[in-house]
N, C-alpha and C positions, 0 to 999 in steps of 0.2 A: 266115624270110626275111632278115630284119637282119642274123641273127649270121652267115652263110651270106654276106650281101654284104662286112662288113666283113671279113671272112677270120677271125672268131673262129671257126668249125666249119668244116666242108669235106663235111658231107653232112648230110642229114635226120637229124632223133633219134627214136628212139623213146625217150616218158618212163621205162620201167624202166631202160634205159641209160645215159642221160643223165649222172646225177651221176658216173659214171665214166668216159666221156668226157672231159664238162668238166674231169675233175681230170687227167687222161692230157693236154689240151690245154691247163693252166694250167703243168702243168712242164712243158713243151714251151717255151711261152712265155719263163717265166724260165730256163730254160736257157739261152735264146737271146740275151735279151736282157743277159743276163752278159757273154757274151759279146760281143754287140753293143758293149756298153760299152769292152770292152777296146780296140777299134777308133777312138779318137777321130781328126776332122778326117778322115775316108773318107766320101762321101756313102753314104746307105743303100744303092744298087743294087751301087756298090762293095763294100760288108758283106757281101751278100746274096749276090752271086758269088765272094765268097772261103768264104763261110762253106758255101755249096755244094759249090763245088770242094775243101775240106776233110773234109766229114766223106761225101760220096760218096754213097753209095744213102742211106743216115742219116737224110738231109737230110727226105727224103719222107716219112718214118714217124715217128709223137710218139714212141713206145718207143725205138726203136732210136736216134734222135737223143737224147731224154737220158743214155741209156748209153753212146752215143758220147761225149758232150761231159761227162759224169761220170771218165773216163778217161785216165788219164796220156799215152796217144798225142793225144788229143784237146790236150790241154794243152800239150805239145810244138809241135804242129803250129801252134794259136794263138800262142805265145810267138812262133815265127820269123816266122808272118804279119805280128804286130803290131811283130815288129823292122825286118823287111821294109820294111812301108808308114812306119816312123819313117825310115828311114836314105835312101828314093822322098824323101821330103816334106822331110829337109834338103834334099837333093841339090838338089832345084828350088828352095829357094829362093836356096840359093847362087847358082844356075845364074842365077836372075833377079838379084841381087844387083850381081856380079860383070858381067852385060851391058851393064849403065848404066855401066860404068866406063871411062877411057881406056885406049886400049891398055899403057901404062907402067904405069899405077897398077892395073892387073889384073894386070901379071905380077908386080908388089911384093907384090901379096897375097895372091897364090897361094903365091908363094913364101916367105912367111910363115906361111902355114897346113902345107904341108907338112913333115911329122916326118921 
């Protein structure tokens, strides 16, 4: 009942089964949260919909999600996510930066930043 609430399992076990379960959902886990890591300053439900929308059906199956996220497509795909949500996270705070500013002293600075 616990492990079933906290989302550690996702169905009844039977004891002969179990220990290979449990292992089939412990690399699930660390798969994930590898990746999760990769992902700094995203709230988790962020994580959670990108890391969705990346690995596709994957997502729903321990197997199939390790071997997804074992694989160089996988790794691609995280690399542009995680450049992605870096290059979102300047942009805003520039964007807040730069609003506090007078109209002058914004266009100085802008026009100092760009190459």
């Amino acid at each position: 009942g616990r492990m079933k609430a906290k989302g550690v399992i996702r169905d009844v076990l039977s004891w002969p089964r179990s220990r290979a379960y449990l292992a089939k959902r412990l690399k699930r886990r660390l798969a994930e949260d590898a990746l999760r890591a990769r992902f700094r300053g995203l709230s988790e439900d962020a994580v959670s919909s990108k890391l969705r929308a990346l690995a596709g059906s994957a997502y729903d199956d321990d197997t199939a999600f390790v071997t997804w996220s074992a694989g160089t497509a996988a790794r691609v795909a995280v690399d542009a996510a995680v450049n992605e949500a870096a290059v979102a996270a300047v942009q805003s705070e520039v964007k807040a930066l730069v609003a506090d500013l007078a109209p002058s002293a914004r266009a100085r600075a802008l026009a100092s930043v760009v190459m």
